[in-house]
C-alpha positions in Angstrom: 22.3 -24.7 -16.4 18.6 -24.3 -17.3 16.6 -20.6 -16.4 14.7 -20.7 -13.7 11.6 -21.0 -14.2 9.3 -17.9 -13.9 7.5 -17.9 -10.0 3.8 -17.2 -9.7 4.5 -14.4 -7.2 6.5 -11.4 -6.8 7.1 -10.1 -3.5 8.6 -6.8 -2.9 9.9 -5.1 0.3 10.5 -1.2 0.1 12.3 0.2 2.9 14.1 2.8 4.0 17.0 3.2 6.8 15.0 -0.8 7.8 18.2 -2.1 9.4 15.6 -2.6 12.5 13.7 -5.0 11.5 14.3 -5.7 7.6 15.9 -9.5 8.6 12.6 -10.1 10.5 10.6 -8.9 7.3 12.5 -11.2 5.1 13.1 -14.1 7.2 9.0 -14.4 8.0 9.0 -14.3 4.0 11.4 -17.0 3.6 9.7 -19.5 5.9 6.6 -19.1 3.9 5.0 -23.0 3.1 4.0 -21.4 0.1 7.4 -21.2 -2.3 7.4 -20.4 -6.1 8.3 -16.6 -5.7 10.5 -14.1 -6.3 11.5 -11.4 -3.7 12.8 -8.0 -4.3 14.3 -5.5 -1.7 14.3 -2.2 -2.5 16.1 0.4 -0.9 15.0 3.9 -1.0 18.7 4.7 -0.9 19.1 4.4 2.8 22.1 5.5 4.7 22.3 3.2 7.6 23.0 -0.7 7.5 20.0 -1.4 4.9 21.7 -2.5 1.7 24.6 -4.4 4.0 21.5 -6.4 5.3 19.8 -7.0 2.4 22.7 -8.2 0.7 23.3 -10.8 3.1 20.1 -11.9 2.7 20.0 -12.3 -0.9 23.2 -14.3 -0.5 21.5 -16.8 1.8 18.7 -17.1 -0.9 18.5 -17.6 -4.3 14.6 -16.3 -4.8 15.8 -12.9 -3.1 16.8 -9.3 -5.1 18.3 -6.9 -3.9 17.7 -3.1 -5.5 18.7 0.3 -4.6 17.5 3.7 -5.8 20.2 6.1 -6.8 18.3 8.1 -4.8 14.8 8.4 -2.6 11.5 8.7 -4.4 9.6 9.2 -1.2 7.4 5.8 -0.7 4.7 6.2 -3.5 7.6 6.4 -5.8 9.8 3.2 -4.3 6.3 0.9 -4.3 5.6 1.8 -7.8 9.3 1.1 -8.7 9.0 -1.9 -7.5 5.8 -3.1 -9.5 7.1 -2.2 -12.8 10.2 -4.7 -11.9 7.7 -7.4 -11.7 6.5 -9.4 -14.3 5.1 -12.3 -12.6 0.8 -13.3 -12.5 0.5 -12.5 -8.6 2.1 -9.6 -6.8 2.5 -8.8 -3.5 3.5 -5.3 -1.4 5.1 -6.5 2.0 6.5 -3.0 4.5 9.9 -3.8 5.8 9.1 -3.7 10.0 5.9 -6.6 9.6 5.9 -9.6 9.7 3.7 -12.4 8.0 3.0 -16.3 9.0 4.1 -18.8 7.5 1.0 -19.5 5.8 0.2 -16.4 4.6 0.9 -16.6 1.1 -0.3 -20.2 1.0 -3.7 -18.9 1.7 -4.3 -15.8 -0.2 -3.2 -17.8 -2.7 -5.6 -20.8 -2.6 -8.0 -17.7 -2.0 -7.9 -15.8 -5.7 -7.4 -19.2 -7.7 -10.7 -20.6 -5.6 -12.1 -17.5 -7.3 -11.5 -15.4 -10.4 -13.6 -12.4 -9.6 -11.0 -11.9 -7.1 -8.3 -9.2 -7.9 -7.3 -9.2 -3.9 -6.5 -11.9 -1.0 -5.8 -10.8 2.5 -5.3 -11.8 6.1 -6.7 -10.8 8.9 -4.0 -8.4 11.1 -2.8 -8.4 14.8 -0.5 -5.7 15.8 2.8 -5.3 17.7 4.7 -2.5 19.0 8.6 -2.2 18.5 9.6 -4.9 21.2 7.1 -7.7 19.4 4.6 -7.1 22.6 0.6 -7.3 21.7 -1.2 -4.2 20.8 -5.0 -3.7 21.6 -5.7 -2.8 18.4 -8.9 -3.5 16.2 -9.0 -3.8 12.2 -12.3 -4.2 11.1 -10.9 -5.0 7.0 -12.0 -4.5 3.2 -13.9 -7.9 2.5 -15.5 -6.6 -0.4 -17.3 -9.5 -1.5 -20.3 -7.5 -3.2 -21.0 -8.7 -6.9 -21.5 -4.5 -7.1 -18.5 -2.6 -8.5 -20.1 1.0 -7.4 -21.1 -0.3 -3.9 -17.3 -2.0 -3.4 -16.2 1.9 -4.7 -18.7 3.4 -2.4 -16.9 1.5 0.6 -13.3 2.8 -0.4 -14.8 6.5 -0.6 -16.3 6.1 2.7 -13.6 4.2 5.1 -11.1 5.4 7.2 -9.5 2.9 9.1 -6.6 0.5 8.3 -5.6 -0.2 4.6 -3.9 -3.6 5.8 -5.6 -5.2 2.4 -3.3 -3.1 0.4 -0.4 -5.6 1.4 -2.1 -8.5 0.4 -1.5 -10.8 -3.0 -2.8 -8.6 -6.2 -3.2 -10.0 -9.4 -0.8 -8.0 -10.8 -2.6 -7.6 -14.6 -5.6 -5.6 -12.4 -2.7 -4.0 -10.7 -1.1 -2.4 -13.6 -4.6 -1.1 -15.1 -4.6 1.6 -12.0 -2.6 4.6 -11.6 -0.7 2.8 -9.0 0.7 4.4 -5.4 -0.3 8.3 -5.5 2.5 10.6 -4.0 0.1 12.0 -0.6 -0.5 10.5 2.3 -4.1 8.7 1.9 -3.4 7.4 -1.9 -3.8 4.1 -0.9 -7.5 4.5 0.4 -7.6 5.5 -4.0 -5.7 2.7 -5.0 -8.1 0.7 -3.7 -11.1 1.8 -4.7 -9.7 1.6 -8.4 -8.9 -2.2 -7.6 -12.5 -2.2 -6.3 -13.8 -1.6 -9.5 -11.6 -4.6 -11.0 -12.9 -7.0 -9.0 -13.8 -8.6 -5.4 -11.5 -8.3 -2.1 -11.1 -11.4 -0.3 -10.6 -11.6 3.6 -9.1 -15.2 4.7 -10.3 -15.5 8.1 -7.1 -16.4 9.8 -4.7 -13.8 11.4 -1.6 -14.3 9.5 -0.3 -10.8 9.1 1.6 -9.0 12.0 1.9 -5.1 11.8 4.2 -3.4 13.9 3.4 -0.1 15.0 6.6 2.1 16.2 7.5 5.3 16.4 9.2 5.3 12.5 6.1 4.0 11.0 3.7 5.6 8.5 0.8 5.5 10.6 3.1 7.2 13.4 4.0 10.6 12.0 0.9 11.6 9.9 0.3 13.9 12.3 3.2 15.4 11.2 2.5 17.0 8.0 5.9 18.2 6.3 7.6 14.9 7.5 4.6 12.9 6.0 4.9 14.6 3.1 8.5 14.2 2.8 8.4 10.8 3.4 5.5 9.7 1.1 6.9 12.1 -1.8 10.7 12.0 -1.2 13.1 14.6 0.0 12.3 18.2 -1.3 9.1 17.7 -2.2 6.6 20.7 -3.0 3.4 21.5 -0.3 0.8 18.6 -1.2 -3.0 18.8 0.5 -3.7 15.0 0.8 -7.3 15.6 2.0 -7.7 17.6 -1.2 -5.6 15.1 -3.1 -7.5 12.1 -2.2 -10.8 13.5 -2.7 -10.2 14.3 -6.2 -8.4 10.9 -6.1 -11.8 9.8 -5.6 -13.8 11.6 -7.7 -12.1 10.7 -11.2 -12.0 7.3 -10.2 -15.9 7.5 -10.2 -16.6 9.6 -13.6 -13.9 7.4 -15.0 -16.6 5.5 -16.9 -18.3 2.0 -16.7 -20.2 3.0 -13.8 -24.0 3.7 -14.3 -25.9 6.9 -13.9 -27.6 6.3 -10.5 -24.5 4.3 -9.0 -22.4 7.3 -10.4 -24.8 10.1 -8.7 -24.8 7.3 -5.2 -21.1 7.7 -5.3 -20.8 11.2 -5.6 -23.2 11.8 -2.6 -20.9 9.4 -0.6 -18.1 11.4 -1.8 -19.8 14.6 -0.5 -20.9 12.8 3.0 -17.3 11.8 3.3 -15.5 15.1 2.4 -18.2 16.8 5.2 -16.4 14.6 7.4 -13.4 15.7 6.5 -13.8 19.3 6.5 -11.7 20.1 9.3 -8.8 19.0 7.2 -10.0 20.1 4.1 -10.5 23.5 5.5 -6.9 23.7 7.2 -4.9 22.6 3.8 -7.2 25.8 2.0 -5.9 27.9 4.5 -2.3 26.5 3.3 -2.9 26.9 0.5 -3.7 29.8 0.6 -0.5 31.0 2.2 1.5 29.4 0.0 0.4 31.3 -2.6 0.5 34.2 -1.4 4.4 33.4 -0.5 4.9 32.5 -4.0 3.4 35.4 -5.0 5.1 37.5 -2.9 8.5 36.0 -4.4 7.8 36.5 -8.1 
């Protein structure tokens, strides 16, 4: 029998203990109108029904993988994972409890080969709780059409609110020139602003993606800042500051080079406006900090 034939797209699920809702995930994925890809699962070495569910899945299908960790990198570590076992031109990110139309993919897509200055295509978001009932939540999105590298950067620095484009179709050669997922909670806000410099974000204007906010979900337990970290980094990770972590994210993306004088100095004030912002949480992880220390200290 002949090899299949390379797909444009790689899609890959990362989840962990997903036995909720990874069928739903994958099913939505399945039922796509747009069809030359490959999908990978990959478990974060779950210890509930995960890899039982994903199996059956990738028996049903012939464009589905199934992958499991020997044992759990923490999120940052099971996304990147799953980028280096891609080698297709498009690539594509896709959380294990949402949920994407079925013409999702055929849009982002049309989207980036409409436009090669693209490196991103997303859809606009609606979100659901656990039970698939509406949410009044808005998501104002990253269409960073500017011809401006600096002044797409310089929107990256300065947001905080949803990073919903980060799931969207990447061209996966711009993708592989960052420094991928960082391990803290907030890398993604730096990821993005290194794809900003690699070209234009795209916004299709049609709600195809579905985000489900539960209790388990990322945006759920930042509030709780060993289980964050835990759960970004992997069991047993070390104290991280993310606040700290992302800021400095930030900053060698913008000395990195390529960027002019006055959009490097323009950058760096945004950084500053945006860290003042931040304060409150940069000042707390000092004060960790500084205990940690002074446990470690204290030990040696």
């Amino acid at each position: 029998m002949a090899a299949r034939q390379r797909p444009r797209l790689t899609i890959a699920v990362p989840v962990y203990n997903g036995e909720c809702y990874l069928a739903q995930t994958v099913e939505s994925l399945l039922r796509q109108t747009f069809g030359d890809f490959e999908l990978i699962i990959g478990d974060n070495a779950s210890t509930d029904r995960t890899g039982e569910i994903a199996r059956a899945l990738a028996a049903r299908d012939d464009r589905v993988r199934y992958a499991c960790n020997e044992r759990n990198l923490g999120l940052a570590g099971n996304y990147n994972r799953l980028f280096e076992r891609a080698s297709t031109e498009l690539f594509k990110w896709s959380p294990a409890d949402d949920l994407c139309e079925p013409a999702y993919l055929e849009r982002c897509v049309a989207a980036l080969d409409a436009d090669p200055r693209a490196v991103l295509a997303y859809c606009r978001t609606r979100f659901i709780d656990g039970t698939g009932n509406e949410l009044p939540i808005e998501d104002p999105g990253w269409d960073l059409r500017s011809d401006r590298p600096g002044e797409r950067l310089l929107y990256a620095i300065q947001s905080g609110h949803w990073v919903n484009s980060i799931i969207g179709v990447i061209r996966r050669e711009k993708l592989a020139r960052t420094n991928l997922m960082p391990p803290y909670s907030g890398g993604d806000f730096v990821l993005l602003g290194e794809l900003s410099l690699l070209g234009t974000f795209i916004e299709v204007p049609e709600t195809l993606f579905v985000r489900r906010i539960h209790p388990e979900a990322s945006s759920q337990i930042r509030t709780d800042r060993d289980r964050i970290r835990q759960y970004v980094r992997g069991p047993g990770a070390k104290p991280s500051w993310p606040t700290w972590q992302r800021t400095l994210g930030h900053l060698a993306t913008i000395t990195s080079g390529g960027i002019d004088l006055g959009m490097r100095a323009r950058l760096l004030a945004g950084l500053a406006r945006a860290s003042a912002n931040r304060w409150p949480s940069l000042r707390n992880e000092l004060a960790d900090m500084a205990r940690w220390l002074l446990r470690r200290r204290s030990r040696a």
